[in-house]
C-alpha angles and dihedrals in degrees: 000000000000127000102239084038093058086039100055087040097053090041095047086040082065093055077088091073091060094065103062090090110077130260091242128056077203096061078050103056092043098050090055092055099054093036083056087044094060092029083062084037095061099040087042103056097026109028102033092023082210137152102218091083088132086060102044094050096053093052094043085053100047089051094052088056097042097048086037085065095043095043078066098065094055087057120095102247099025092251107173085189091074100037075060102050088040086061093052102052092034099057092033080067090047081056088049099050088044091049091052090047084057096046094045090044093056098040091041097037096223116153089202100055092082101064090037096061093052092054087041092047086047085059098032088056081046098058098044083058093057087052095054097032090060095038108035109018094043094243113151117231095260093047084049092050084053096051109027101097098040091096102034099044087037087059090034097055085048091049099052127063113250097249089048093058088077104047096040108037086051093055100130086213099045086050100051104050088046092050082048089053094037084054092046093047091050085044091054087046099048093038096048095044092058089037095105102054143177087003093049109033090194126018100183086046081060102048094056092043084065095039084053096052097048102038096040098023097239121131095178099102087044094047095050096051091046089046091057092058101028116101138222112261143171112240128185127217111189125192148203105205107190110183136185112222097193090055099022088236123169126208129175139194099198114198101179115192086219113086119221113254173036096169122291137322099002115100116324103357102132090029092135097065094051095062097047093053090048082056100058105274078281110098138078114237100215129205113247137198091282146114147201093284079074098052113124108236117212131011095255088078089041089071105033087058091042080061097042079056089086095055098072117135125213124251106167140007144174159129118261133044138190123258114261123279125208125191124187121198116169109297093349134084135189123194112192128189113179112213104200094300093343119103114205109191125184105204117209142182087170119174093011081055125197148182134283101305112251122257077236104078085030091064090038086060098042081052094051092039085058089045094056091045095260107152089213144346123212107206116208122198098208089202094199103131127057108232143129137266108314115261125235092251093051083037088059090032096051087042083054099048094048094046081057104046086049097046089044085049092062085067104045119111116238125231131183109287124236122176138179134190142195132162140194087264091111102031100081094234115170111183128159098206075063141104129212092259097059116201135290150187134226118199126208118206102194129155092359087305129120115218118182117201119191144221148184135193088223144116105258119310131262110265110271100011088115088052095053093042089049094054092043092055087046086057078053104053097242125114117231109188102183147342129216130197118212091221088231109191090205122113126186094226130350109302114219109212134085093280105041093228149080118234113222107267096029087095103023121070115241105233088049082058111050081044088060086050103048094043090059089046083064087052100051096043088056081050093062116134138152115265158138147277132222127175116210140206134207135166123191130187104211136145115262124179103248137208095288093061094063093040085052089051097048100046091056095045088049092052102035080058089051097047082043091053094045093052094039088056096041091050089050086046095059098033073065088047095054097063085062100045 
């Protein structure tokens, strides 16, 4: 396993974590109020054993919205949302603790447990805010200290009867355990900010710069913060120009050395659209041997490679290709397609599916393409299958597959090349398993045959969705060699499951898809024309993230768990420990 690989994995296996809060500051604020409602329900009818439970609950209530609202000053951007979400999950601890009191009271028989766990669950609910005031709202520790107990005394002060504040805030022993939790919770904040050094300077910086960029959409925090560590490096794009000299038309297959990341809408998330659309709205941005070390950081170097684009240069060109070749070997699949003496392949597990395939094998093909006289061979991830990281025996598999496609291609006959192209522009789809490209087909018209490749503007396909476009185009009587995805990382909206994405066809139903695709097909046959190749160059110096980055990330992330772990057990540990004292 390789090193950026098991980086990115263990960093994108923590997005989980983003979607406890709810989707809806609303459901938040509902749910407050309901988990208040049963928290002045329970001290009510057990602790106090009164009958003014209709007044303590609208006090308690109007407190919650009131300090809600000015929890929100104190954030750093002012966010009343998670002032929101911080109320629900604070006072449904307090509920808990209380819970716990009643239970302990009933099972230990100690009149003075009762009072105790409502001053424990006020702190408790303090300490937690220290915790997601310093690592989620940007308050420093000093500004959380400051703050922590506005919320929770306000609504304590509310729940007990006046006479009652005196006798039960002095309590040595409730003082005490909450000055303990109050202490834990300041020792978490300081010791997880400063976990990632010296590689992260600040991991709870960090963690606000993402939320910021997910929740506002505005990278700019998180952008800032990847550009300081991100490197200058040379990056190749490398292009197949086919043109049509009786309509001046323009087609091209892009196959960009960068890879598209981090996560949207930081850097160059949605890069393959840009593209698309800087090349006229006719081309197909395909997904190369790369990974996320190669991921643009910021917008800023977006735009400076889109305008390097212009200046390719030209290494081959021609006339005529071969017909395309396809080579099964177990799981794995290559589809070549030689160019004069450049050898364009499309690697596929599909429907098995994997991760990005590793430089490795790249560099072993580009080894055995120079060895068979080849001037050059553009490798193309198809990336239309989820999976993990390839395994030895597909890597071996998916090595042996291309050497003989490439070794099958030297003796193909070539034929004038005509080609047509369509794409879902004009077709109104709206998908949300979609990118703003939408998808397309070019079709190859060589030796008197028709051959259809495929594309989508997506992150990655559902398992088995080729298979069931290719067969619907064979029911057809077309022929659909392959389909690529882009591996856009651009989402329409946040997208709330473990991979924060869609796959194309999760959403969308299968059979709507094969009919898109096919209806395209039918375009871009009634496009065909003679025409040319050219295949273009083009080297840009621009900063990528790098491998270290991710490391860095990941190790953070990794301790800052631990430490969270450890707290979280040793708080529970002494909240135990409290019933018997």
């Amino acid at each position: 396993m390789t090193e950026s690989y098991n980086d990115v994995s263990k960093i994108h296996k923590r997005y989980s974590l983003t979607l406890l809060n709810p989707s809806s500051f609303y459901t938040s604020l509902i749910f407050s109020i309901v988990v208040v409602s049963l928290l002045v329900t329970l001290t009510v009818s057990f602790y106090l054993e009164s009958d003014d439970l209709v007044f303590r609950l609208l006090a308690v209530i109007g407190v919650l919205l009131i300090t809600q609202r000015i929890d929100a000053r104190f954030t750093k951007n002012k966010e009343y949302s998670k002032s929101l979400h911080m109320s629900l999950f604070g006072n449904s601890l307090w509920v808990v603790t209380v819970v716990s009191g009643l239970v302990a009271s009933i099972l230990i028989s100690r009149e003075q447990i009762p009072f105790l766990f409502i001053t424990m669950g006020m702190f408790l609910f303090a300490s937690f805010r220290i915790g997601i005031f310093t690592t989620v709202l940007g308050a420093n520790i000093g500004k959380a200290l400051l703050v922590c107990l506005i919320q929770p005394l306000a609504m304590f002060l509310a729940l007990v009867p006046v006479e009652m504040w005196t006798s039960v805030l002095i309590d040595y022993q409730g003082l005490v355990y909450g000055v303990v939790f109050l202490a834990l919770a300041s020792a978490w904040s300081v010791i997880t900010d400063r976990a990632g050094r010296p590689g992260v300077k600040s991991t709870h910086k960090l963690i606000q710069a993402y939320l910021s960029s997910i929740s506002k959409n505005n990278p700019s925090e998180v952008e800032n913060i990847l550009s300081e560590r991100a490197n200058m490096s040379k990056v190749l794009t490398s292009q197949i120009r086919l043109h049509s000299k009786n309509t001046n038309k323009d087609f091209r297959l892009v196959i960009p050395e960068i890879h598209p990341g981090p996560f949207h809408p930081v850097g160059g998330s949605n890069i393959p659209y840009l593209i698309y659309k800087n090349m006229g709205s006719s081309a197909m941005i395909l997904h190369s041997v790369s990974n996320h070390s190669l991921n643009l950081p910021s917008k800023t170097e977006v735009e400076n490679y889109l305008a390097s684009l212009t200046k390719s240069s030209i290494s081959q060109e021609g006339i005529s290709c071969t017909e395309p070749v396809t080579v099964h070997i177990n799981k794995t699949r290559c589809v070549g397609i030689l160019f004069g003496k450049t050898a364009l392949l499309f690697l596929s597990l599909s429907p098995h599916g994997m991760e990005d395939i590793p430089l490795q094998i790249k560099s072993e093909i580009e080894q055995f393409s120079m060895n068979r006289n080849f001037d050059q061979v553009l490798i193309v991830d198809c990336h239309n299958a989820m999976g993990e990281e390839i395994s030895q025996i597909d890597s071996e598999d998916l090595l042996t597959a291309s050497k003989s496609c490439l070794d099958t291609l030297k003796t193909k006959e070539t034929h004038p090349l005509e080609f047509g192209y369509a794409n879902s522009k004009d077709m109104g789809i709206n998908a949300p398993d979609l990118a703003m490209a939408g998808i397309g087909i070019l079709c190859l018209r060589i030796n008197g045959k028709k051959y259809f490749l495929g594309w989508a503007d997506a992150n990655n396909m559902e398992n088995g969705l080729r298979e069931a476009v290719v067969q619907h185009f064979s029911n057809n009587g077309y022929e659909l060699i392959e389909i690529c995805t882009s591996d856009s990382h651009y989402t329409t909206k946040k997208v709330r499951n473990r991979n924060g994405y869609y796959q194309f066809g999760l959403v969308t139903k299968p059979q709507e898809m094969a009919n898109w695709y096919l209806e395209i097909a039918k375009k871009s046959e009634k496009n065909i024309e003679p025409a040319s190749f050219e295949i273009l160059e083009n080297e840009t110096h621009v900063k990528v993230m790098g491998p270290t980055i991710f490391r860095d990330y990941s190790r953070a992330v990794d301790k800052t768990m631990k430490l969270t772990k450890g707290f979280l057990l040793g708080c529970a540990a002494f909240f135990l420990l409290t019933m018997f004292l």
